[in-house]
BAFI-3210 file (N, C-alpha, C; in Angstrom, 3 decimals, decimal comma, padded with zeros to 6 digits):
// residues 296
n [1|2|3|4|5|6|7|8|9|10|11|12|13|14|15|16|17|18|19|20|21|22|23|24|25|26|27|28|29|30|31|32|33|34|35|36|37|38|39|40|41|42|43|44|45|46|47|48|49|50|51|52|53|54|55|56|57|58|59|60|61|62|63|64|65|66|67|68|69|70|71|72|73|74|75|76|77|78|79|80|81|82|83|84|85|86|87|88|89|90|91|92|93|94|95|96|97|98|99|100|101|102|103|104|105|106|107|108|109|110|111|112|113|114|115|116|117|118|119|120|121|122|123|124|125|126|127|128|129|130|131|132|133|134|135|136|137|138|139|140|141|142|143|144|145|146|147|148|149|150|151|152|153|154|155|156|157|158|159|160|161|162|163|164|165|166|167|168|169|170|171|172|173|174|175|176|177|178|179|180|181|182|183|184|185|186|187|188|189|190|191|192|193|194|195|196|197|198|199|200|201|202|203|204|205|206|207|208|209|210|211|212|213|214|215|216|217|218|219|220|221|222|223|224|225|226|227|228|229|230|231|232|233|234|235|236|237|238|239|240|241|242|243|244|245|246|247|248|249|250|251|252|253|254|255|256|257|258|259|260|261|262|263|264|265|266|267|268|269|270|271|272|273|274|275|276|277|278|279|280|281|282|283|284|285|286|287|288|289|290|291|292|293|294|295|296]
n.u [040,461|042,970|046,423|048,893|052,113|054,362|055,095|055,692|056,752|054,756|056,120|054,467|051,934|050,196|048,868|051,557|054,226|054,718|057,344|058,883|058,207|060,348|061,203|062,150|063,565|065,105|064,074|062,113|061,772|060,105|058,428|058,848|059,279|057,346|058,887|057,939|055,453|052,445|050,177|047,514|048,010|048,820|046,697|045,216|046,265|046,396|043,715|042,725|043,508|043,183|044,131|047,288|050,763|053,285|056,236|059,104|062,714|065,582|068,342|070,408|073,005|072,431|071,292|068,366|066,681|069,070|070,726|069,414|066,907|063,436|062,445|064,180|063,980|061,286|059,423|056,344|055,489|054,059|054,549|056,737|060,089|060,839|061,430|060,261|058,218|056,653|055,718|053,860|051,859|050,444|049,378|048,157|045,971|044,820|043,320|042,244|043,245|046,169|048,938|051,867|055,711|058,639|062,006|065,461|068,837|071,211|073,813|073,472|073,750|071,647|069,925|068,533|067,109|065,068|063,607|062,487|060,495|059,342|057,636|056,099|055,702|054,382|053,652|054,280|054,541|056,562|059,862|061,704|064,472|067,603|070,083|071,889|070,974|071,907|073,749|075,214|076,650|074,893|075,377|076,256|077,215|075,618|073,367|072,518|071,622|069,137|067,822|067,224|065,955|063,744|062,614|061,849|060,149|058,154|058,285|057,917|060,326|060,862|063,745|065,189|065,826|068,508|069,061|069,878|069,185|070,567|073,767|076,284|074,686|075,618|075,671|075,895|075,815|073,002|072,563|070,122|071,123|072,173|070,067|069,518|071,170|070,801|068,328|068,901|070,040|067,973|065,133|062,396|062,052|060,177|060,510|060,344|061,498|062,571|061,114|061,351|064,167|065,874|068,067|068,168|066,279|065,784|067,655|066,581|064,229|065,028|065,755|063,274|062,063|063,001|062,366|060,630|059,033|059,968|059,251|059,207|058,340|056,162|056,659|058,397|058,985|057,461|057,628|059,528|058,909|059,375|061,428|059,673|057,481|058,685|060,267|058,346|056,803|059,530|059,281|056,516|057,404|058,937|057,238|056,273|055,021|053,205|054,797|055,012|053,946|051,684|052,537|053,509|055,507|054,919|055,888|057,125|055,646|051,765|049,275|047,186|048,435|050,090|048,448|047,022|049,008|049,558|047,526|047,790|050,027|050,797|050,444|052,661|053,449|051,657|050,602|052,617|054,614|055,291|055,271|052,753|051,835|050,165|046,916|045,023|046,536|047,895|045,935|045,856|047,983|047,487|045,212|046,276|046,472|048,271|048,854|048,292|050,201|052,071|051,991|051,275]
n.v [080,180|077,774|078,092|076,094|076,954|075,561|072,867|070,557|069,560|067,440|064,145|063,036|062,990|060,906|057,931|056,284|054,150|051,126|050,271|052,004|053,809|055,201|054,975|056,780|056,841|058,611|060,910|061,723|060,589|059,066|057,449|056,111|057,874|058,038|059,232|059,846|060,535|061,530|063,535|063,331|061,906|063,931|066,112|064,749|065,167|067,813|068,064|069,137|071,768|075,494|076,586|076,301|076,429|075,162|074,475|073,217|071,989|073,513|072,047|071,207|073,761|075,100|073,002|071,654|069,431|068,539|067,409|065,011|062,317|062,554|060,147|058,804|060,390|059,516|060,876|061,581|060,854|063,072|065,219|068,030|068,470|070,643|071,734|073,776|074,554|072,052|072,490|075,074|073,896|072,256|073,611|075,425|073,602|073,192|076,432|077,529|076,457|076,124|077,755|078,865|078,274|079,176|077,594|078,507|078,127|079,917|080,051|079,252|080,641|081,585|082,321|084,672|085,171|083,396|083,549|086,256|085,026|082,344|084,411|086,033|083,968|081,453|082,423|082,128|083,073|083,323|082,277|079,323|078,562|076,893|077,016|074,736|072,807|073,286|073,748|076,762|079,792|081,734|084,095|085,047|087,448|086,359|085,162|087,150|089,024|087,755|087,848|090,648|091,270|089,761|091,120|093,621|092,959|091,755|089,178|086,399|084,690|081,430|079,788|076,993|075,949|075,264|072,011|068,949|065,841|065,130|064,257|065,439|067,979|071,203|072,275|074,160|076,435|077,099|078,215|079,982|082,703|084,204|084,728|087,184|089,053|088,681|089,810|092,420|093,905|093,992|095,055|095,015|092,534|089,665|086,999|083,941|081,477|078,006|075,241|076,809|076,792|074,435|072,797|074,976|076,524|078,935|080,939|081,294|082,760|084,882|086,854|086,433|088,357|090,500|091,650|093,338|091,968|089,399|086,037|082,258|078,693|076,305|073,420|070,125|069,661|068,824|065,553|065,762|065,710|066,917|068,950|070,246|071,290|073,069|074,782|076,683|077,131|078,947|080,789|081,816|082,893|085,508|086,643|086,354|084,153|085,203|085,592|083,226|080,521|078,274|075,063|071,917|071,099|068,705|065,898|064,960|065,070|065,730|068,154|067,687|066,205|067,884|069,967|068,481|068,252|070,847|071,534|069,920|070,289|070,548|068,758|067,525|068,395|068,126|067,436|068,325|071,426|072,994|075,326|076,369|076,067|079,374|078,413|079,770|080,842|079,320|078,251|080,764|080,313|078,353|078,747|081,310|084,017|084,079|084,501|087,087|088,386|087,490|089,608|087,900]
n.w [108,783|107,406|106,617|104,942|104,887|103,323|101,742|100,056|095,807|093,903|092,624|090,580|089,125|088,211|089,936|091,691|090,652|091,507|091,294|091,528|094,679|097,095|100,208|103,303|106,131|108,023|108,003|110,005|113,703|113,942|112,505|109,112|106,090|103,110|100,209|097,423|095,396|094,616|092,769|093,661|096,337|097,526|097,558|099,291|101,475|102,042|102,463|105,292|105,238|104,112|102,310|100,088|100,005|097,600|096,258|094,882|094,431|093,670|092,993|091,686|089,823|086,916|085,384|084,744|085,830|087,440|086,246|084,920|083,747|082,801|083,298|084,732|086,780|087,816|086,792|085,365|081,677|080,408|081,658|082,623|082,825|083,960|087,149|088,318|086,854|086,679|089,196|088,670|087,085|088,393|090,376|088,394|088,062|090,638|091,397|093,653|095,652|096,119|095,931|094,446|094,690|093,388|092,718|092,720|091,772|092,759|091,728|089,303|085,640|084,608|086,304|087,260|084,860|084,372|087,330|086,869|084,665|085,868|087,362|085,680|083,382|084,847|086,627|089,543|093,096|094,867|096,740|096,955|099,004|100,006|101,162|102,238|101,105|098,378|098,545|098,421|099,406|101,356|101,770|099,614|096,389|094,221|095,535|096,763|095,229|094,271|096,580|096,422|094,099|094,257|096,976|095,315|094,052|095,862|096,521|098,461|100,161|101,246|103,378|103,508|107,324|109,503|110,599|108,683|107,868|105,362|103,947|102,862|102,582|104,243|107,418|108,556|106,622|106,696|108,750|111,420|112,547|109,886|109,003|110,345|109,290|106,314|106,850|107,455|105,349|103,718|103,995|103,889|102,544|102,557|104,507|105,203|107,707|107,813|110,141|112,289|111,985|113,717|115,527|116,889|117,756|119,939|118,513|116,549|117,283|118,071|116,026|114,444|116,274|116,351|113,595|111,358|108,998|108,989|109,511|111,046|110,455|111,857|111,003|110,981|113,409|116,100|116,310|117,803|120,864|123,568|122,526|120,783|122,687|124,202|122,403|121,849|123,486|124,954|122,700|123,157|125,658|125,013|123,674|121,126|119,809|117,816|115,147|114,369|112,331|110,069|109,605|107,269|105,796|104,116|102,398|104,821|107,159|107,976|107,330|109,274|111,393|112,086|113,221|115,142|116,900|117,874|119,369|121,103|122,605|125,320|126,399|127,406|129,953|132,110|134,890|136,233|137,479|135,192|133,293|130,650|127,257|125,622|124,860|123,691|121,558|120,655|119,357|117,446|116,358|114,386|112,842|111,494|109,170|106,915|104,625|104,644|105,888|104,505|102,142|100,303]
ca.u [041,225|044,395|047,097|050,152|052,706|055,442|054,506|056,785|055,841|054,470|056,759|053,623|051,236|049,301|049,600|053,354|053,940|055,262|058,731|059,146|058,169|061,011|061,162|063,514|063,575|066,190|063,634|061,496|062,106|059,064|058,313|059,489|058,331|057,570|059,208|057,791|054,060|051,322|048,776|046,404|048,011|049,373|045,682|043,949|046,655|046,226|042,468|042,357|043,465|042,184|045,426|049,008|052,112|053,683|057,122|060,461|064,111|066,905|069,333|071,909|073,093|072,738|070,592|066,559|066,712|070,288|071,049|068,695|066,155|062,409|062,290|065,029|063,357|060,601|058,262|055,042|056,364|054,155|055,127|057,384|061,040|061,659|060,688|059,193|056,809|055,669|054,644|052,990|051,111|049,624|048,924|046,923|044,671|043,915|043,968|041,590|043,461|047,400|049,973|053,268|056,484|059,882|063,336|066,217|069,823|072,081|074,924|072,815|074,267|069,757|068,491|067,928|065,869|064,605|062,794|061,492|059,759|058,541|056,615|055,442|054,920|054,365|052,654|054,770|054,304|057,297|060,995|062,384|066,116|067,916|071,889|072,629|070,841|072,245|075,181|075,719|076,936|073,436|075,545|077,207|077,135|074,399|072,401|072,320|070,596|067,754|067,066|067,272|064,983|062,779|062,283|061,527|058,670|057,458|058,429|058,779|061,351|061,342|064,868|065,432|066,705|068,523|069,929|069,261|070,224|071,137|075,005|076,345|074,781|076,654|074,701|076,554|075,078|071,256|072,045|069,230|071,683|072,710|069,010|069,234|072,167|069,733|067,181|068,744|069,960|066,505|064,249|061,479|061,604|058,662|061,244|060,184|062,647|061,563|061,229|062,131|065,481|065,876|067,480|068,623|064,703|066,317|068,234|065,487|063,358|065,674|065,398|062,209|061,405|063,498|062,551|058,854|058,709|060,854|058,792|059,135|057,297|056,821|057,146|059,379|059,178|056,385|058,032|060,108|057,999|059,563|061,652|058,628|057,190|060,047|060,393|056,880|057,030|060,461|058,580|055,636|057,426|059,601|056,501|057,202|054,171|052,406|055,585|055,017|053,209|051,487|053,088|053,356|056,763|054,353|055,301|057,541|054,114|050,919|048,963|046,425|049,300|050,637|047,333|047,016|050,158|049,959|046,712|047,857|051,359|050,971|049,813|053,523|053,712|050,231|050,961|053,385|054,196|055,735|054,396|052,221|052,082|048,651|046,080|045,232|047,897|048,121|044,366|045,877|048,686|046,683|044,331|046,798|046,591|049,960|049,140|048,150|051,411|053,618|052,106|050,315]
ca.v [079,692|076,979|078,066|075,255|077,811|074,974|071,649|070,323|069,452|065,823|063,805|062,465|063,548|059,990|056,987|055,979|053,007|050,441|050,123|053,920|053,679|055,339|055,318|057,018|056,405|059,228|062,441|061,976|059,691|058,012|056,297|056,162|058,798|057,965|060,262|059,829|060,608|061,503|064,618|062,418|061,678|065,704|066,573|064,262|065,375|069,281|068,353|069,986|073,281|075,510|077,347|075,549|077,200|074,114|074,199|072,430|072,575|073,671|071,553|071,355|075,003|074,667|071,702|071,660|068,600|067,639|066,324|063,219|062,648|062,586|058,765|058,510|060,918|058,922|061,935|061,522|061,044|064,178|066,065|069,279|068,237|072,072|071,292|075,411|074,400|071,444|073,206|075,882|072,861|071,376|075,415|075,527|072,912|073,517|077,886|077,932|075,727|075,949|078,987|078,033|078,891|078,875|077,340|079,037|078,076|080,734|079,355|079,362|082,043|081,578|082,107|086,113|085,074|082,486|084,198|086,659|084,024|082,146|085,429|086,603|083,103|080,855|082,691|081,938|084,282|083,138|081,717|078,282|078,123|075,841|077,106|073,772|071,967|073,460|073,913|077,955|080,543|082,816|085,490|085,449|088,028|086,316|084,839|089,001|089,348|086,829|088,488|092,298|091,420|089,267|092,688|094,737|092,231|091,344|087,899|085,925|083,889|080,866|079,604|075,784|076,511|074,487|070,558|068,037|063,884|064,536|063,751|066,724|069,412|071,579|072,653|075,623|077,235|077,097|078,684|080,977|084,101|084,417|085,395|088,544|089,694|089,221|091,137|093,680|094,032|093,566|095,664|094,980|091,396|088,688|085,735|082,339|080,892|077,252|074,954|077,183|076,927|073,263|072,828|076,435|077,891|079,810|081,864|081,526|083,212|086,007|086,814|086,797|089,126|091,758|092,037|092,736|091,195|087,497|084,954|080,927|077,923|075,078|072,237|069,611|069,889|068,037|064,505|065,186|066,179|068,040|070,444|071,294|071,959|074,126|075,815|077,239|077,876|079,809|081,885|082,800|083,386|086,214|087,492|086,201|083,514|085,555|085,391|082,014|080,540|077,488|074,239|070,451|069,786|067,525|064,638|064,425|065,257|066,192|069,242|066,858|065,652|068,964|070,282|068,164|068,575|071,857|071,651|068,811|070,186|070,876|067,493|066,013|068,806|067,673|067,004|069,406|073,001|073,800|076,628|075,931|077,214|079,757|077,610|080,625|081,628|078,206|078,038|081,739|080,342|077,054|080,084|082,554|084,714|084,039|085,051|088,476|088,907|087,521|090,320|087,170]
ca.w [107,637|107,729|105,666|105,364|104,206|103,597|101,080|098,439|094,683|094,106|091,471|089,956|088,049|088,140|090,928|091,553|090,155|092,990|091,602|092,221|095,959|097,845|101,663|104,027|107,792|108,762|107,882|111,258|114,514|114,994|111,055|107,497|104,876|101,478|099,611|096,299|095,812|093,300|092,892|094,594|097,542|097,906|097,811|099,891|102,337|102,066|103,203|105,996|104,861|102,900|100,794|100,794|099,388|097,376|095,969|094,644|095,224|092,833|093,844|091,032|089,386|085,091|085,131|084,648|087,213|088,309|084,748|084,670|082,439|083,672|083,564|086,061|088,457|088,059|085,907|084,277|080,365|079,887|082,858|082,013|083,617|084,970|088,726|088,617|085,792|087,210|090,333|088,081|086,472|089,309|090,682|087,808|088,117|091,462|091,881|095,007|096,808|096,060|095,611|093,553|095,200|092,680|093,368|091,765|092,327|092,724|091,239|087,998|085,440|084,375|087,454|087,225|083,660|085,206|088,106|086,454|083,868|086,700|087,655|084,088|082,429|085,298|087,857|090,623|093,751|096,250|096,385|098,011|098,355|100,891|101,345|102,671|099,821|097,287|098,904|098,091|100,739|101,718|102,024|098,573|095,807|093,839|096,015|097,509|093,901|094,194|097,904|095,674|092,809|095,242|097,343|094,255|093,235|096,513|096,661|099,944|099,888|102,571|103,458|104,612|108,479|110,528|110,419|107,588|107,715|103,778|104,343|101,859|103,196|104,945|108,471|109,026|105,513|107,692|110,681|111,485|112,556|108,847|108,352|110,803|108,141|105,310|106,977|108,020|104,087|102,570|105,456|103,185|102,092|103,879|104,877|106,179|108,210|107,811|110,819|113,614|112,688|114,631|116,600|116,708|117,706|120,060|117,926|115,352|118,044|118,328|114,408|114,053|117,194|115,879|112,108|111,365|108,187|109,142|110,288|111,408|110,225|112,933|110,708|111,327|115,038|117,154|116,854|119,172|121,890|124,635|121,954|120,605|123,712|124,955|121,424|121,558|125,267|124,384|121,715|123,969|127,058|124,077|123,197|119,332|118,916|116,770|114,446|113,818|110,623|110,341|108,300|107,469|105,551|103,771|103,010|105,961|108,348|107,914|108,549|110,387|112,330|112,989|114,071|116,626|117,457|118,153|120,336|122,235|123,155|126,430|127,701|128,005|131,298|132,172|136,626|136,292|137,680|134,421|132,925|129,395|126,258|125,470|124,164|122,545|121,021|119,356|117,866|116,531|115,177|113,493|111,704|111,224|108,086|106,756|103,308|104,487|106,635|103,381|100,844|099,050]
c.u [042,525|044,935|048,382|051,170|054,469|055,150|055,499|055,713|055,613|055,594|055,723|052,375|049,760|049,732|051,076|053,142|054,804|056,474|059,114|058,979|059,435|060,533|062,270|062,730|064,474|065,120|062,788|062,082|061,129|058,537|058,712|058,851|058,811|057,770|058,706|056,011|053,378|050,761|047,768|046,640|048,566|047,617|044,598|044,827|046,509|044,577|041,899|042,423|043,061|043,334|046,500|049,737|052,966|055,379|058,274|060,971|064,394|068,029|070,640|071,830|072,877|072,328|069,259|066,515|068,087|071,004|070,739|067,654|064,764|061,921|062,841|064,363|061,647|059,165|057,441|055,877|055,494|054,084|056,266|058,684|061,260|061,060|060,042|058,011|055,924|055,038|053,902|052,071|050,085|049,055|047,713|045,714|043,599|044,332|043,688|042,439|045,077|047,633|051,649|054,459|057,882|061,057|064,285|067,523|071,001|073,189|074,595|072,935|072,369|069,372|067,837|066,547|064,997|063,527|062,097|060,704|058,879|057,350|055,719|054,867|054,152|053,050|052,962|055,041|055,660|058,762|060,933|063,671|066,372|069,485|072,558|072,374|071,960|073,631|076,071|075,990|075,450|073,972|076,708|076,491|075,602|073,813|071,711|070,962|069,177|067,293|066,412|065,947|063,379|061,304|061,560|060,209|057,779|057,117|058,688|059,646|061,212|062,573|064,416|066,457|066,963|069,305|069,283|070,054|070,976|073,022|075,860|076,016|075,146|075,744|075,363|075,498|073,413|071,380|071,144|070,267|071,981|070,686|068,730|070,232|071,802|068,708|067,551|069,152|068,720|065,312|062,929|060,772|060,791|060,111|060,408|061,151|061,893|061,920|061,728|063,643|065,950|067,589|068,331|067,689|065,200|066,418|067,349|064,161|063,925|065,504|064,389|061,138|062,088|062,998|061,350|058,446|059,583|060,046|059,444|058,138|057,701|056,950|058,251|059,934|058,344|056,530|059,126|059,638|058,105|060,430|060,615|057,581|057,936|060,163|059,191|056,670|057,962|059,784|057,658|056,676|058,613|058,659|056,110|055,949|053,803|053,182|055,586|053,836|052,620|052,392|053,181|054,905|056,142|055,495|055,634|056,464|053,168|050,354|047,656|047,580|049,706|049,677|047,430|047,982|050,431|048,925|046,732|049,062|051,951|050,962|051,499|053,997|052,521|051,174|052,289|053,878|054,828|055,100|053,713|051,814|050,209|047,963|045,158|045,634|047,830|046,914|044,692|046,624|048,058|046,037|044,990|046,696|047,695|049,929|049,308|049,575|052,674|052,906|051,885|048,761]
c.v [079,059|077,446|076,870|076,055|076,829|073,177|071,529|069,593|067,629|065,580|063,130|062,671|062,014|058,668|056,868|054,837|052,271|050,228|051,360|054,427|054,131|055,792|055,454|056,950|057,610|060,776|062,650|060,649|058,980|056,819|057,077|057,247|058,077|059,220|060,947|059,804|061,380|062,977|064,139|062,386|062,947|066,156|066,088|064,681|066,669|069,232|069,126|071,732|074,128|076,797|076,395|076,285|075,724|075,070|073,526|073,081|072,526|072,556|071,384|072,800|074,321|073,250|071,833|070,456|067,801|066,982|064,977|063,499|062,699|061,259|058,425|059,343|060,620|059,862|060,887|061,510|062,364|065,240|066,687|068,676|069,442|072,119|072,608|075,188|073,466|071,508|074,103|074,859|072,456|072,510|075,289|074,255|072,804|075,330|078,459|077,243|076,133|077,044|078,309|078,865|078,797|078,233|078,089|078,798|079,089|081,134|079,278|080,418|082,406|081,754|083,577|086,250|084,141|083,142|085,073|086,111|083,261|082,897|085,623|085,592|081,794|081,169|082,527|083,004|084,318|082,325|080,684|078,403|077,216|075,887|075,803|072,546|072,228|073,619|075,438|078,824|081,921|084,158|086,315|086,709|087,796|085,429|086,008|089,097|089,152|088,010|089,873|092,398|090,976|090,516|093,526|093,907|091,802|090,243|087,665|084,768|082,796|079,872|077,563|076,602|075,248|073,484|069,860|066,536|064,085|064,908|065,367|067,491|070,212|072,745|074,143|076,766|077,851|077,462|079,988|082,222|084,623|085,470|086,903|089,247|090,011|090,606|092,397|094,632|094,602|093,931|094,613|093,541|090,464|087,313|084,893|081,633|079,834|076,076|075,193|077,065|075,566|072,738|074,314|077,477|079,095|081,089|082,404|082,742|084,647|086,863|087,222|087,914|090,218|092,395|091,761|092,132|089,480|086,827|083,180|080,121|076,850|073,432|071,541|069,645|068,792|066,748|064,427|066,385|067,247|069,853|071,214|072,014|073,518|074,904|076,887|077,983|079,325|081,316|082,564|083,665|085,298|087,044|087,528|084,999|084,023|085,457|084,199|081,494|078,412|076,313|072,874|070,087|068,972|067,118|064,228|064,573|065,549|067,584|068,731|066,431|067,147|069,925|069,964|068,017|069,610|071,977|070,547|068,915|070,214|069,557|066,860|067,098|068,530|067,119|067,633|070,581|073,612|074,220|076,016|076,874|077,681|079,118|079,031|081,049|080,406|078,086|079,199|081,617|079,157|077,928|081,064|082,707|084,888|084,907|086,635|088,895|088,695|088,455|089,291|087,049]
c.w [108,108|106,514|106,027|104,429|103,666|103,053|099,972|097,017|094,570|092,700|090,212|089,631|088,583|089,422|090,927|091,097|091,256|093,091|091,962|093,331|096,201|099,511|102,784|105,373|108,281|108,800|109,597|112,335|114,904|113,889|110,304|107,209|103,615|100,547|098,022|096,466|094,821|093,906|094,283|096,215|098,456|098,634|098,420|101,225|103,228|102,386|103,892|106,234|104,164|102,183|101,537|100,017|099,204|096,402|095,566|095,431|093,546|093,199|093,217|089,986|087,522|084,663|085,283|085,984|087,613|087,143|084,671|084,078|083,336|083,720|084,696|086,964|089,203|087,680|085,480|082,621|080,224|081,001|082,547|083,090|084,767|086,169|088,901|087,757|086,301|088,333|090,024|087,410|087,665|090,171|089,547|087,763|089,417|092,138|092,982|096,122|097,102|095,469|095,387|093,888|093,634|093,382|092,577|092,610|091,910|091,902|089,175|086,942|084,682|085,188|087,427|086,261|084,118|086,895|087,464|084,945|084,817|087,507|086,527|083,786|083,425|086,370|089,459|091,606|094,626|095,761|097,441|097,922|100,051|100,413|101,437|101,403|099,026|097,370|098,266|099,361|100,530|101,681|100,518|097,802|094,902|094,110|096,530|096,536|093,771|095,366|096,848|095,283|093,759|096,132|096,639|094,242|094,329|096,729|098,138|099,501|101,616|102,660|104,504|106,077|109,234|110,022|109,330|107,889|105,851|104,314|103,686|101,534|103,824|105,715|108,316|108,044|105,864|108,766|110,668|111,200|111,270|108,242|109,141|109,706|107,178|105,642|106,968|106,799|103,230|103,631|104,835|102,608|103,339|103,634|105,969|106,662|108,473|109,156|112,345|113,443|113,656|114,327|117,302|116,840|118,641|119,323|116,438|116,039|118,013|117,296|113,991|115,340|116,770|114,487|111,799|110,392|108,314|109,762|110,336|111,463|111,405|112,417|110,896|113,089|115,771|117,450|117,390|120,096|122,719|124,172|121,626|121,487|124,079|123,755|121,649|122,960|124,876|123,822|121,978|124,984|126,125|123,565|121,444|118,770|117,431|115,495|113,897|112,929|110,424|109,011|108,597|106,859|104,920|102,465|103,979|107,198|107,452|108,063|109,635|111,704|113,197|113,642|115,387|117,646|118,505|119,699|121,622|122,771|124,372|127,432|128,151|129,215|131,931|134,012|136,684|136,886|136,276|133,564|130,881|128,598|126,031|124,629|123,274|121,231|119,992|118,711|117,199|115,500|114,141|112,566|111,500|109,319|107,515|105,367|103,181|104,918|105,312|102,025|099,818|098,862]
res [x|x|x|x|x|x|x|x|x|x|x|x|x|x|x|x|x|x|x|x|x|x|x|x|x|x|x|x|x|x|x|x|x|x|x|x|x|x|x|x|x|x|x|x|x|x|x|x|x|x|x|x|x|x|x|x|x|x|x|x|x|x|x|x|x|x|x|x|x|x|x|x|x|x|x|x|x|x|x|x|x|x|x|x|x|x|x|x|x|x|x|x|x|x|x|x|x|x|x|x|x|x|x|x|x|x|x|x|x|x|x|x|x|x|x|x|x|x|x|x|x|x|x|x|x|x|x|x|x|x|x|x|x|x|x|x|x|x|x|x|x|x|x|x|x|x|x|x|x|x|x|x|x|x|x|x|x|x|x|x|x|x|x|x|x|x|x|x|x|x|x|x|x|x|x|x|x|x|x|x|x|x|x|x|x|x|x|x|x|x|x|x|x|x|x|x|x|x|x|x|x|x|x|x|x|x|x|x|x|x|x|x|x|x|x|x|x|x|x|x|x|x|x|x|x|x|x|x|x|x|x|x|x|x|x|x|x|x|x|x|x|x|x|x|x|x|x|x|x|x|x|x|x|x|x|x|x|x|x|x|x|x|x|x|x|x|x|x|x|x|x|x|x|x|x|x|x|x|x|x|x|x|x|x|x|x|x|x|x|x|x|x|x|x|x|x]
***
């Protein structure tokens, strides 16, 4: 079984329409991503797997989407604005395939009612938040809360980790170490620390070898070659593979891409003496059982 524990929600319901095309160049180093993208093109992408864990973001506190309407964000006219519903929407139409994560912004004096609605009426099993998105401190008072309630219900929660190109995020808010502080808070909660932590795997490595419920997704890694080499190396030679969780970041990758990513990582030491990562180890982490390890 492929799980991609790490997929965002499509904005579209039905084709995009061509003036709605957005494409950024700054999310990977090798081509553009289209950022904007349909049902259709979510699920011809999630092909090769066979469950994904899809999700939003929160990104502004006391706003359903940022305070714009669902024309401007380029919605379906009958597409539900609340970015948690419309990932429970598109959950329900496909239930074999996709698991519906929540966003909730901290900062939100709704977000406590608000989570638990997303459980009860929604169906939502898991949290997204992203400190640097949203721009809240991880270690505040009620963001503590979300972790609390999270705990109680058996939510995983996976955390953006690491660097972002968005200009007005503030890196610091994603540094892995902030997630040994959580843990060691919340024994109990399943955390995804997402992307290794980049370029901070290191210390993301450290984190998730101490704390048996924290794991690391490797999305967002493999185009650039030799970190992701050396991350993965790192994490064996630590003893900590197995900690790691399979993922695409889609739309910024694939999980076709990151497949072969994973099984082809070794070739750029290929005439080498330097030491390579277990070809093992990586067909374990490509099939790993993530759902069982996050209590979904």
């Amino acid at each position: 079984m492929i799980i991609d524990v790490h997929t965002h929600t499509p904005q579209y319901r039905s084709p995009v329409p061509p003036e709605r095309i957005e494409i950024f160049d700054k999310w990977r180093p090798d081509r553009p991503v289209q950022a904007i993208y349909s049902w259709e093109d979510y699920m011809a992408a999630m092909a090769p797997v066979d469950r994904a864990i899809v999700f939003p973001i929160a990104w502004v506190a006391g706003a359903r989407t940022g305070g714009v309407t669902g024309t401007e964000l380029g919605l379906d006219a009958a597409e539900p604005l609340d970015p948690n519903e419309a990932t429970a929407e598109l959950v329900r139409a496909y239930p074999e395939k996709l698991i519906g994560f929540m966003s909730l912004h901290p900062h939100d004096a709704g977000a406590p009612a608000a989570l638990e609605r997303c459980v009860r009426d929604l169906g939502l099993r898991g949290i997204k938040l992203g400190a640097n998105y949203q721009n809240f401190d991880p270690l505040e008072d009620r963001a503590l809360a979300i972790y609390a309630r999270a705990q109680e219900l058996g939510l995983p929660i996976l955390f953006h980790q690491g660097t972002s190109p968005v200009r007005n995020a503030p890196i610091r808010l994603a540094h892995p170490l902030i997630m040994d502080q959580i843990a060691i808070r919340y024994p109990e909660l399943r955390i995804i620390m997402a992307h290794m932590g980049h370029p901070w795997q290191v210390d993301t490595i450290t984190v998730i070898r101490k704390h048996p419920h924290v794991y690391a997704d490797i999305s967002g890694l493999f185009y650039r070659p030799f970190s992701f080499y050396e991350s993965l190396l790192k994490c064996a030679e630590w003893g900590s593979l197995h900690k790691l969780l399979f993922a695409s970041d889609y739309p910024i990758s694939t999980p076709e891409e990151n497949i072969a990513a994973l099984r082809g990582v070794n070739r750029i030491v290929e005439g080498s003496a330097l030491p390579r990562v277990p070809e093992d180890q990586l067909e374990a982490l490509i099939t790993r059982d993530s759902l069982k390890l996050l209590g979904l």
